[in-house]
C-alpha positions in Angstrom: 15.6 -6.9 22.9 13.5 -6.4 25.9 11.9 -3.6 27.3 14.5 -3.2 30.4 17.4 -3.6 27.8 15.4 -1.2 25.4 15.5 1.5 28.7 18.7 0.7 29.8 20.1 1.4 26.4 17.7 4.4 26.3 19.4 5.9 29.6 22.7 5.3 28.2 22.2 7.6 25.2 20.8 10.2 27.4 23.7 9.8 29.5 21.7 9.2 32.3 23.5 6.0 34.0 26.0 8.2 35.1 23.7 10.2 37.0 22.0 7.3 38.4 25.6 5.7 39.7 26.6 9.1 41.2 23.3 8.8 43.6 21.9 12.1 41.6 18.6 10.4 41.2 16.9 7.1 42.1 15.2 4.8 39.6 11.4 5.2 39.7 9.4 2.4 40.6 7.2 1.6 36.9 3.8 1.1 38.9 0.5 -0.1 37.3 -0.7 3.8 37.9 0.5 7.0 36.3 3.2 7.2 34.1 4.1 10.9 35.1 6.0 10.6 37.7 8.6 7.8 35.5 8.7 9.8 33.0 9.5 13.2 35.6 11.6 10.4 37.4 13.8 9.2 34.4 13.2 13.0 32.0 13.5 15.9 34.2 14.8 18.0 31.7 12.4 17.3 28.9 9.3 15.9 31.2 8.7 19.9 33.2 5.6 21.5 31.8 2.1 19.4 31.7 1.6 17.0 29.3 -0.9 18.2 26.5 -4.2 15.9 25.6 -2.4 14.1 22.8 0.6 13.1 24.8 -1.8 12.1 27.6 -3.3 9.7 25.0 0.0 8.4 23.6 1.3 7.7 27.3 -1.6 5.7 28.4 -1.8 3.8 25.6 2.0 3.0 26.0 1.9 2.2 30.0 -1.7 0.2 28.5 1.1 -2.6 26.9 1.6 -5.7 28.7 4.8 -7.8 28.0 4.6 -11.1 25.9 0.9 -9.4 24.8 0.7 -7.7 21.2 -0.2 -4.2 21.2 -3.2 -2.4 19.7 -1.9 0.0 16.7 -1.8 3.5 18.3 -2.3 6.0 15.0 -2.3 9.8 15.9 -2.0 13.3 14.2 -0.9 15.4 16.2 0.3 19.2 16.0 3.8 20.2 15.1 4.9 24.1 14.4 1.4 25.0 13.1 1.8 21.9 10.6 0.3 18.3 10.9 3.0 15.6 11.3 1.7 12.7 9.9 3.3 9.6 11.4 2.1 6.0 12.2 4.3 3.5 14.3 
């Protein structure tokens, strides 16, 4: 699966196709530069505070992948509910 089918099938979970046929909002343009306003763009409802250092990490190194390229490992504890989450993908 590619990365457009990958976001396509991610906007249809979040039900956001609908809203994006209705005219409610228009696709961002995914630019070379910051990844906030795609992710304001395409998550208004779970993309409205500032993003803390850790995400800031996780995001660049995620707009930091280039297609047909493999990625470098991206390992990370971060904080959840006053516990560690301990999670590698």
């Amino acid at each position: 699966m590619n990365w457009a089918d990958r976001v396509s099938k991610l906007e249809q979970r979040l039900g956001l196709r609908e809203a994006a046929r209705s005219g409610a909002r228009q696709q961002p343009e995914i630019s070379d530069g910051d990844f906030r306003p795609w992710l304001r763009a395409l998550f208004p409802a779970f993309v409205a505070c500032d993003f803390a250092p850790f995400h800031e990490e996780f995001w660049k190194w995620v707009w930091g992948i280039e297609a047909g390229l493999p990625a470098r490992a991206f390992v990370a504890v971060w904080p959840w509910a006053d516990r560690p989450k301990f999670e590698a993908k």
